[in-house]
N, C-alpha and C positions, 0 to 999 in steps of 0.2 A: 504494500500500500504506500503510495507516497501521498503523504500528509502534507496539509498547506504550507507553501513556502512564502517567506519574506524576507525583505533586504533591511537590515537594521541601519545603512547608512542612510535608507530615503527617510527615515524618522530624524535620525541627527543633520542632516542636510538643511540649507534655509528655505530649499523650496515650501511651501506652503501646502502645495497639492500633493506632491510625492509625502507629506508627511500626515496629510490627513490622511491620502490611502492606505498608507501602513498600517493607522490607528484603526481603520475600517475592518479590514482584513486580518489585523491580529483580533481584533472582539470577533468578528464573524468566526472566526477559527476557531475561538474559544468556547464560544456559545456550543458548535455543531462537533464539533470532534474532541476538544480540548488540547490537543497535542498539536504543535508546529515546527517546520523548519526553519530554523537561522541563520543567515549568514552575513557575513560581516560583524561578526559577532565580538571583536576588539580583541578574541586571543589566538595569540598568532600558532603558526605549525611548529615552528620553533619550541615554543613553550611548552606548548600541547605533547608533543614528539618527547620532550626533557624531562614533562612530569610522568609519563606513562613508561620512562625508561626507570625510575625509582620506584613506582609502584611493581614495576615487573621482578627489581633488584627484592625490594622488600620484603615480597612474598616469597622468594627464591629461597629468604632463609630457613635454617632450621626452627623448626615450630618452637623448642625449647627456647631460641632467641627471640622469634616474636612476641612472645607469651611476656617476655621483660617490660615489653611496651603495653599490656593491659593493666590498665587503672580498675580496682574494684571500685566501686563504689558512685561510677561518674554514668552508667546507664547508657551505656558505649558510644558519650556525647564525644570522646577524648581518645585518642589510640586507638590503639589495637583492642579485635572483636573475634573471640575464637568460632571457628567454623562452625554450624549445627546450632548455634547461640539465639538468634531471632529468628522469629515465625510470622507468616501474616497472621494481620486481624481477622480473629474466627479459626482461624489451621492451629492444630497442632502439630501439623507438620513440619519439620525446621528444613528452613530454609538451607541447600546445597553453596553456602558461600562463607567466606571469612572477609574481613574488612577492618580497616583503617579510617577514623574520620578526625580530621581539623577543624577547628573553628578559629573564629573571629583574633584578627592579627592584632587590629587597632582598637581599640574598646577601653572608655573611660566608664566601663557598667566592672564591677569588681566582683559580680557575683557569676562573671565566667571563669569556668577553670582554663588552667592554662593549657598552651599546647603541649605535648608530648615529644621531647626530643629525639631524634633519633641519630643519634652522632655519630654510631656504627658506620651512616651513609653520609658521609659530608656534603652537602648541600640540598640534603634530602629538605630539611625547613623551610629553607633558603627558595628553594622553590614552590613548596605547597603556600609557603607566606604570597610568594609573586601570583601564582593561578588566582590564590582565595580572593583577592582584590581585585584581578582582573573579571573573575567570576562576579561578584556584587557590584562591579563598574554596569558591568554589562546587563543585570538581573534589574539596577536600578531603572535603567534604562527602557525596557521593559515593562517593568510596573509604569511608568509615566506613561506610556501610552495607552495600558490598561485603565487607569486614571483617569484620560481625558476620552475614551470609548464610555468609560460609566456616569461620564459630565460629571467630574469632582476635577477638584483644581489639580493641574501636571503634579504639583511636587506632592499629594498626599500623601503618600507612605512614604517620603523620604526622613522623615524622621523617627519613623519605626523602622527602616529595614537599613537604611546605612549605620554601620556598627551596628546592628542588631545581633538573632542569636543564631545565624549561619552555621552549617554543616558542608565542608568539603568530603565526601566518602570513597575511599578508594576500594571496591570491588574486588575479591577474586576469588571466581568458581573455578576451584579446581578442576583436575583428570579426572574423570569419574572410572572409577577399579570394579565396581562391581555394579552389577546391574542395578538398578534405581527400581522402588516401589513404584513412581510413576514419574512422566517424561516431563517433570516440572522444577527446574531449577530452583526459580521462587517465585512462591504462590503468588494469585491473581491479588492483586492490592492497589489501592489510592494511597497519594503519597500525602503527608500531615501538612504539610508547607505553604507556602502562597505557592509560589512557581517553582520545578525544580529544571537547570538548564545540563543537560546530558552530553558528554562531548566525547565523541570514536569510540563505540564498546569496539575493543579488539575485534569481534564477531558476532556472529549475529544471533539470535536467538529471542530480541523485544518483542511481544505482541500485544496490540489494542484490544481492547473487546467493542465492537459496535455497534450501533445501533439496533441491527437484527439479530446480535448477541452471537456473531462472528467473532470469530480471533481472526485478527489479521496481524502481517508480520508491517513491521514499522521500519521504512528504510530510510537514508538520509547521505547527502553526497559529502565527500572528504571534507569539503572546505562549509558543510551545516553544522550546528549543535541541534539539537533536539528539544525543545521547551515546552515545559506542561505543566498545567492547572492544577495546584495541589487541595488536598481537603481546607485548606481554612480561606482560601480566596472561592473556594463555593461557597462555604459557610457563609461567608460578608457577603458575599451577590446574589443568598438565597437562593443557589441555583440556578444563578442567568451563565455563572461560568463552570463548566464539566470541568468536574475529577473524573479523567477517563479511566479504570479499571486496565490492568494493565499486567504484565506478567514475563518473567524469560523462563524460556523451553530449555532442554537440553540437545544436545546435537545430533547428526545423524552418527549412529553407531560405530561408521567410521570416522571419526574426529572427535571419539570419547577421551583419546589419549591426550588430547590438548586444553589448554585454560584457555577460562572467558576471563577476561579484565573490563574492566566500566570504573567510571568516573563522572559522578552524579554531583549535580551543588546543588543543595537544598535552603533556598532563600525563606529563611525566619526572619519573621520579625521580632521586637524586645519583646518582654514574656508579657510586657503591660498592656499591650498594646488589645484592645477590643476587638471582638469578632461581631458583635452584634451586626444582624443583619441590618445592610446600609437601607433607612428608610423609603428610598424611591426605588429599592427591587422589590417593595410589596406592596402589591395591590390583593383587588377582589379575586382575580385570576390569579394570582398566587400568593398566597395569603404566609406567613412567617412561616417558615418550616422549621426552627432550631431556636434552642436557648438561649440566650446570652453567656458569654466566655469566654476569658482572655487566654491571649495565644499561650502564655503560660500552663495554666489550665488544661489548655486543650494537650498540649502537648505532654505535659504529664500523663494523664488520660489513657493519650493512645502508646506512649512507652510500657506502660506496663501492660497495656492490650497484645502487644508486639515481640514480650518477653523481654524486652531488656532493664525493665525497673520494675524491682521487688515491691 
């Protein structure tokens, strides 16, 4: 399936018109499928090519040394995440993956933990610090013209998502050695976040659920990311914006022997920040669907929904 595509430079551009289309076409995309293509998306092959070269080093190690990098106690906001560790909402099934997540570089909120060194890889930081801001340059960017699609002022969430409470995760399904109960890497799930922007899974194996409750696979060219509607920008839009349901497969039987790698940015905002449905997404014909809840809240909520907080 190729999913709507867009050029993030006609938004940053002066033109007027190429920037209202963007704004058209990223809401229409969001309304109907939830998931879109990016390009021009500010982070270069370079980077991209340098972070996935660490991620590939990191995983390479002995599990006995990964394991130095999990932090108990942080709900695997922070390091390292052993394999079989989370589940989707509703599975008990654990998910076929292990992963690594970073947050927030620059932050005057003292109630994030810090990042996780990993000095085994010298300049492993050094670059997850460069992606992570390239990642929230770009995400910002983003949300503004989600913003001016739901007529609220451009910069409204820019004081909840810049220095917010971001997640860089670095992905990897291993070789799978024995035969799988079933051909699902990690279960079908929406993800917690406002938007989350997806850049080069090594291979492929994403699929959509759609409208006629089809799987379809999700492709996207070298030079796209992949960006989608997470649970708590439905929640605020009362459902004007899709969390598409969403899912990775496992491979064809010949290419068991080989890893999936993914690198997912998960754009949170501060945990203060309200979800309350925005009052002009409800009317007679759609009347409140949801509580009031701060992303905090929410996102506690669904961590321990997910397995990873006790």
């Amino acid at each position: 399936m190729s999913i709507p595509s867009v050029d993030l430079a006609n938004f940053l551009s002066d033109d007027p018109e190429k920037k209202a289309a963007f704004v058209e076409a990223l809401g229409k995309a969001y309304e109907e499928v939830g998931f879109v293509a990016v390009k021009n998306h500010g982070l270069s092959h370079e980077l991209i090519d340098k972070l996935y070269r660490f991620v590939q080093q990191f995983f390479s190690l002995p599990l006995v040394k990964k394991k130095e990098f999990e932090i108990s106690g942080l709900a695997g906001q922070r390091g390292y995440t052993s394999f079989g560790t989370e589940h989707a909402k509703g599975s008990q099934a654990a998910d076929l993956k292990e992963f690594f997540q970073y947050g927030q570089v620059e932050s005057s909120d003292a109630d994030y933990p810090p990042n996780v060194k990993v000095a085994i890889l010298p300049g492993f930081n050094l670059t997850f610090d460069h992606a992570f801001t390239k990642f929230e340059q770009s995400a910002t960017h983003l949300l503004r013209a989600i913003a001016i699609y739901l007529k609220l002022p451009e910069t409204y969430f820019d004081a909840q998502v810049i220095q917010g409470n971001s997640i860089l995760r670095a992905i990897h399904y291993p070789p799978i050695t024995i035969a799988p109960v079933s051909g699902i890497r990690a279960e079908q799930h929406e993800d917690i976040n406002l938007i989350t922007l997806l850049v080069g899974a090594s291979a492929g194996g994403l699929e959509i659920l759609n409208h006629k409750g089809e799987w379809i696979p999700v492709t996207a060219l070298p030079e796209q990311i992949v960006v989608n509607v997470g649970d708590m920008l439905q929640r605020l839009t009362n459902n004007r914006l899709k969390s598409t349901t969403h899912r990775v497969v496992n491979p064809d039987r010949g290419l068991w022997h080989t890893s999936r790698f993914s690198i997912p940015f998960f754009l949170h905002p501060k945990a203060g920040m309200s979800l309350r449905c925005l009052d002009h997404c409800i009317d007679e014909a759609h009347p409140k669907q949801y509580d009031d809840i701060t992303a905090g809240e929410y996102l506690d909520e669904r961590l321990l929904e997910i397995g990873l907080k006790k």
